[in-house]
VMD Tcl script that draws the C-alpha trace (Angstrom):
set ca {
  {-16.20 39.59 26.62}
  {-17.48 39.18 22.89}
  {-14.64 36.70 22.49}
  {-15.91 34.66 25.46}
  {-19.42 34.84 24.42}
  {-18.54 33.78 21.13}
  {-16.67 30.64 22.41}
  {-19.50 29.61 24.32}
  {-22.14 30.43 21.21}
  {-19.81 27.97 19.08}
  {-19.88 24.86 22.23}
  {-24.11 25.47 21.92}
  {-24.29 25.28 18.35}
  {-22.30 21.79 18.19}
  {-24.13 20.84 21.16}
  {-27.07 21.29 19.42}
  {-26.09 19.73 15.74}
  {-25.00 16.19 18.28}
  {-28.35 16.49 20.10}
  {-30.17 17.01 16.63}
  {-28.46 13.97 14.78}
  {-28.94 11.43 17.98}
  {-32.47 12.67 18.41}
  {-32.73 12.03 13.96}
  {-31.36 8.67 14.80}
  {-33.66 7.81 17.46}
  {-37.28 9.40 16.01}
  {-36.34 8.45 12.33}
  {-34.49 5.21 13.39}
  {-35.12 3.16 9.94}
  {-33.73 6.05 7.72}
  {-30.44 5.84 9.34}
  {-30.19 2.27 10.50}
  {-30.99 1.64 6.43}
  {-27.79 3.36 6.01}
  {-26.00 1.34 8.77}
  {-26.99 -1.54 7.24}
  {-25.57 -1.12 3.88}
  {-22.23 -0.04 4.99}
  {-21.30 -2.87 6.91}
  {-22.95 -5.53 4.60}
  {-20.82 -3.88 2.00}
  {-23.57 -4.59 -0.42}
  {-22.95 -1.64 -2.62}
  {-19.54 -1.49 -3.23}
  {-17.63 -2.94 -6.11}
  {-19.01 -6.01 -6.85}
  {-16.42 -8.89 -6.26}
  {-14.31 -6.84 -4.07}
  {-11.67 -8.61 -2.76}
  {-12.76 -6.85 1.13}
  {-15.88 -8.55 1.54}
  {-14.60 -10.78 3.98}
  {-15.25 -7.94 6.04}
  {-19.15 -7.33 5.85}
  {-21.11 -8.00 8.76}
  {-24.71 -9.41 7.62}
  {-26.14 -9.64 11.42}
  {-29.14 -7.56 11.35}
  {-28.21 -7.74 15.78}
  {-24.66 -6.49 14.97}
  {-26.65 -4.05 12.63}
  {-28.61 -2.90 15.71}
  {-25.41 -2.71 17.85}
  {-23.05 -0.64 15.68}
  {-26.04 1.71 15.09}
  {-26.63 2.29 18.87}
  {-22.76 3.05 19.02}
  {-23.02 5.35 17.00}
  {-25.53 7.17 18.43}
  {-24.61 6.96 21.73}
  {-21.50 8.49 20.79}
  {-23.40 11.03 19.01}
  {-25.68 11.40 22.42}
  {-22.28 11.73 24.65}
  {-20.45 14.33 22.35}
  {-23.85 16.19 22.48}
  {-23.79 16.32 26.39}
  {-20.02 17.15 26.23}
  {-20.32 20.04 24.41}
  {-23.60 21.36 26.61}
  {-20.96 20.59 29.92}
  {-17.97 22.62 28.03}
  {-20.46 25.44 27.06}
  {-22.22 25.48 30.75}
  {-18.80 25.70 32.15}
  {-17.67 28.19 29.86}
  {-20.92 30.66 30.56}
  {-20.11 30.23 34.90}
  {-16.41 31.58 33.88}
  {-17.40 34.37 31.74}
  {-16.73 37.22 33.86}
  {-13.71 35.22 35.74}
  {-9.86 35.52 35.08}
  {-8.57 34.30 31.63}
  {-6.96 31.36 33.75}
  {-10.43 30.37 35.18}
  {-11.78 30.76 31.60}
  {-9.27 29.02 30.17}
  {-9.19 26.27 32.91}
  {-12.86 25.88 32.47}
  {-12.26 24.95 28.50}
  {-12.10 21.03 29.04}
  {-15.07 19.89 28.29}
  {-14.49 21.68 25.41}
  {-11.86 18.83 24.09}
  {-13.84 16.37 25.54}
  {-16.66 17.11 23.28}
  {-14.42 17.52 20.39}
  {-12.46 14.77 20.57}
  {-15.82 12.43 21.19}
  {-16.83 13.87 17.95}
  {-13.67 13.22 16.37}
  {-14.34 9.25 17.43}
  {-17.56 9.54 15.74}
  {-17.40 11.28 12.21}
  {-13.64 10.66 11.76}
  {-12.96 6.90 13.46}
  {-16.00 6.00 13.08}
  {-17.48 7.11 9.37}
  {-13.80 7.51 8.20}
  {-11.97 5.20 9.85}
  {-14.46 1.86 10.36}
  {-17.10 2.82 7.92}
  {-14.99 4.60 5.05}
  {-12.07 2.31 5.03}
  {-12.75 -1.08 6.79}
  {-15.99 -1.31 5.51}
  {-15.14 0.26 2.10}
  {-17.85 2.99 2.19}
  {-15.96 4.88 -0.14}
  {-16.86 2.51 -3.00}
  {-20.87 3.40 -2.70}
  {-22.59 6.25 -4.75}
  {-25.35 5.66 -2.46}
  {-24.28 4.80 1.17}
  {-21.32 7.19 1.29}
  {-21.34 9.74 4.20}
  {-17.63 10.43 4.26}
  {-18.43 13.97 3.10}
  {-20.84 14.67 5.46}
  {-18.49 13.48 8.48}
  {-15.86 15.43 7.04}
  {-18.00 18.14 7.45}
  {-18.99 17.62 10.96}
  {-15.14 16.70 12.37}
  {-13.33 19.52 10.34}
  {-15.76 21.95 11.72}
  {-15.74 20.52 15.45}
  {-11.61 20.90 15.32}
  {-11.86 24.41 13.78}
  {-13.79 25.18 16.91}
  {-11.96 23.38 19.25}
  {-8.77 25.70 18.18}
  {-10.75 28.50 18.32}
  {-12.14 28.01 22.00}
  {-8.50 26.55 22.93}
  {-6.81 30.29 21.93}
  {-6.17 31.71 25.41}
  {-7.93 34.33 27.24}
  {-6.67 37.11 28.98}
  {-8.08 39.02 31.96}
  {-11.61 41.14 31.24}
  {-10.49 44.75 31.28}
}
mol new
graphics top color blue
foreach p $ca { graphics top sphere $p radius 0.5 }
foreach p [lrange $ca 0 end-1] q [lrange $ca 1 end] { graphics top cylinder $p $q radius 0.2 }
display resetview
């Protein structure tokens, strides 16, 4: 049972990092949309880069990409509350109903993944050439978040046998 319990312990916590940085985004929303701003304006990486054809200076497509982000933030957040309420009804079931009930589990995981990896690696890092600012870089930070939201999904994914 501890190795149940522990699966479902891991779903809350990410749940409640997702619902934490939405809920930042929305009660703080200047702080962060500050930071969305910068990294698609591309005004602080190498000056005369030869990528700033890509910026986006539309303080509306601002707004936009910075609701994306944290309704994706909002959606992994409920994803990973679903995976870990599903998880806690199969606790004392078979290891196949336990491990049937994991899907929300990649669900969550992989909305997360579209997040901090597509979406702070993939748009923001490289399209938008984050990676050239000291001060509007949060590659590390998604790295963070993504690397530890797979390390859980392969945790929770390890099957489960039948309770003794």
């Amino acid at each position: 049972m501890i190795w149940r319990l522990s699966k479902i312990v891991m779903c809350l916590c990410l749940a409640a990092f997702a619902f934490l940085v939405a809920f930042g985004n929305i009660t703080d929303y200047g702080s962060n949309f500050a930071f969305v701003q910068h990294v698609l304006s591309m005004d602080t990486t190498f000056p005369g880069n030869a990528l700033m054809y890509r910026s986006i200076t539309n303080p509306t497509l601002w707004s936009v990409g910075y609701w994306m982000i944290i309704f994706g933030e909002a959606l992994t957040f409920v994803l990973f509350l679903v995976a870990a309420l599903k998880l806690w009804q199969q606790r004392n079931g078979s290891g196949q109903e336990f491990n049937d009930a994991k899907g929300f589990v990649a669900l969550g995981a992989t909305m997360g993944f579209l997040v901090w990896f597509f979406g702070f690696m993939v748009v923001g890092g490289e399209w938008f050439a984050m990676w050239q600012s000291s001060t509007w870089n949060g590659q590390d930070a998604a790295f963070k978040f993504y690397m530890t939201m797979l390390a859980v999904l392969i945790y929770v994914n390890q099957p489960d046998r039948d309770l003794a």
